[in-house]
C-alpha positions as CSV (number, residue, x, y, z in Angstrom):
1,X,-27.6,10.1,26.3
2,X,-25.0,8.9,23.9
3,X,-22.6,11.1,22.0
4,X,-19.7,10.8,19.8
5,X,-16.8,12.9,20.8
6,X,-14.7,13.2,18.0
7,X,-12.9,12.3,15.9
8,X,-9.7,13.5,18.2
9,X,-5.7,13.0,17.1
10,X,-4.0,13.0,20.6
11,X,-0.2,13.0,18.6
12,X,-0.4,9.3,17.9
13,X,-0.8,7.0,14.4
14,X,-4.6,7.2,13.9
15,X,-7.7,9.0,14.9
16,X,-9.4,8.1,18.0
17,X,-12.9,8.5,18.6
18,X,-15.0,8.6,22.0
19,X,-18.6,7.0,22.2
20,X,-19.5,8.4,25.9
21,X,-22.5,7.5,27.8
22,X,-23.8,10.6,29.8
23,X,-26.2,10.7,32.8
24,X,-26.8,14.1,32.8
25,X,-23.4,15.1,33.3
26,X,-21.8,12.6,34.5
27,X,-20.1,9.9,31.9
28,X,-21.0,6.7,33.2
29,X,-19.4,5.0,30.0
30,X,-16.4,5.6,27.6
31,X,-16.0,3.4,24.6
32,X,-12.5,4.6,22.8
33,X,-12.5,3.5,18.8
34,X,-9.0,4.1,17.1
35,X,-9.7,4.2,13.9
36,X,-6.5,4.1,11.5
37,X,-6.0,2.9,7.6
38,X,-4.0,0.4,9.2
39,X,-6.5,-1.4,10.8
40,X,-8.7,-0.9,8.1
41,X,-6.2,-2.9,6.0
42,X,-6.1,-5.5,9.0
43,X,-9.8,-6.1,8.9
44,X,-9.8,-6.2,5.2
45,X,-6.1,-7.9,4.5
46,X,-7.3,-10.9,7.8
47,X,-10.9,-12.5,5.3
48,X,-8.9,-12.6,2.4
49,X,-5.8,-14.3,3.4
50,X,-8.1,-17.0,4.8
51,X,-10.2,-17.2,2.1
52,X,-7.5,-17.5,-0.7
53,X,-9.4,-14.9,-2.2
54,X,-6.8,-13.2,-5.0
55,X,-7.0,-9.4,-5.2
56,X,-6.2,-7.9,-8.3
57,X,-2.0,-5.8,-8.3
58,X,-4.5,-2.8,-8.9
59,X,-5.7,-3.0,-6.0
60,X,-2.8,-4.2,-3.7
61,X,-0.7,-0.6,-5.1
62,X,-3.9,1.4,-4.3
63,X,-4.2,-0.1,-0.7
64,X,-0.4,0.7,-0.5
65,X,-0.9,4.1,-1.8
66,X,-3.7,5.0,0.6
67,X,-1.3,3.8,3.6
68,X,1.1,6.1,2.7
69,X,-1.1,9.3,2.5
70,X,-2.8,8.2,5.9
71,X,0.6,8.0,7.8
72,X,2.0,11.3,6.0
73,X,-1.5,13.0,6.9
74,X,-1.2,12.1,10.9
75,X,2.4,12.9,10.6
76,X,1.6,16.4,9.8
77,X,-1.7,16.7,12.0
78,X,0.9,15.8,14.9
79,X,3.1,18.3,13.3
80,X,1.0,21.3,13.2
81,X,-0.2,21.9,16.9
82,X,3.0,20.9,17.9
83,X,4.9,23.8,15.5
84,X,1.8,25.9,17.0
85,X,2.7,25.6,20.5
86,X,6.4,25.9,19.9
87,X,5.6,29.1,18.2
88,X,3.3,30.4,21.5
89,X,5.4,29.0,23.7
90,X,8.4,29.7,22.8
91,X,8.2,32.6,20.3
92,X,10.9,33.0,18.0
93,X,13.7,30.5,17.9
94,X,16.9,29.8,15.9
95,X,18.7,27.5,14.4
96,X,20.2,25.5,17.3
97,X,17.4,25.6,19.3
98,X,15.2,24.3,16.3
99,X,18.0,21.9,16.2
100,X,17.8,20.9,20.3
101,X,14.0,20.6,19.6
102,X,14.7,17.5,17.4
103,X,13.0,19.4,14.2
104,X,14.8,18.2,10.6
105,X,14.1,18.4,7.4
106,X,12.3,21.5,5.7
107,X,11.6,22.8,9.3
108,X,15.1,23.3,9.8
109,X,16.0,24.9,6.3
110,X,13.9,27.7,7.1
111,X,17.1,28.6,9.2
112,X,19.3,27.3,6.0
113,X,20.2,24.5,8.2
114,X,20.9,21.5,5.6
115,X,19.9,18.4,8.2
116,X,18.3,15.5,7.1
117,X,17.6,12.1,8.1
C-alpha cells in the first residue's frame, strides 16, 4: 500500500511530504518531496531562462510577491509550535528570559521590551 504522509513542516523553509510504501506495517519505502515556492520558482524560472522566453513585469512582481508570503507563512508555522512548547514547557516567562530565548520583535514587546533586528 502507498500512502501520502503529509504535508509535514519539521521547522525548516518548505513543506515536506512523505510517499511511504507499507507492507502491512512495515515501510519498506520512503520517498521525501519538499515542496517549497522556491523550488516552484526554480522549475518554472530554469525553462524560461533557456528558452529566452520573456515574461511579462506583471508577472515577475507576482512571482516575487508570492515568495514573500510563502517564506513569512513558514516563518510563522515554525513560530507557533515553537511559542506553544515554550508556553508548556516553560510556563510563564519574562522579559529576560524571552530575551535569552532569542525571541525579538512583537514577541518581545509583549514585555514592553523595544528589541528589534
Amino acid at each position: 500500500m502507498t500512502i501520502n504522509m503529509g504535508p509535514h513542516h519539521p521547522s525548516m523553509h518548505g513543506v515536506l511530504r512523505l510517499i511511504v510504501t507499507l507492507d502491512g506495517e512495515d515501510v519498506v519505502d520512503c520517498e521525501p518531496i519538499l515542496a517549497t515556492m522556491f523550488t516552484e520558482a526554480i522549475t518554472v524560472n530554469g525553462p524560461e531562462q533557456l528558452g529566452d522566453i520573456q515574461v511579462p513585469k506583471r508577472a515577475n512582481y507576482i512571482r516575487v510577491i508570492m515568495l514573500e508570503l510563502s517564506r513569512i507563512a513558514s516563518y510563522l508555522l515554525w513560530l507557533g509550535p515553537f511559542m506553544a512548547d515554550i508556553v508548556e514547557g516553560i510556563g510563564i516567562i519574562g522579559g529576560e528570559e524571552a530575551i535569552n530565548l532569542g525571541l525579538f520583535g512583537p514577541m518581545l514587546r509583549v514585555f514592553r521590551i523595544k528589541w528589534d533586528f
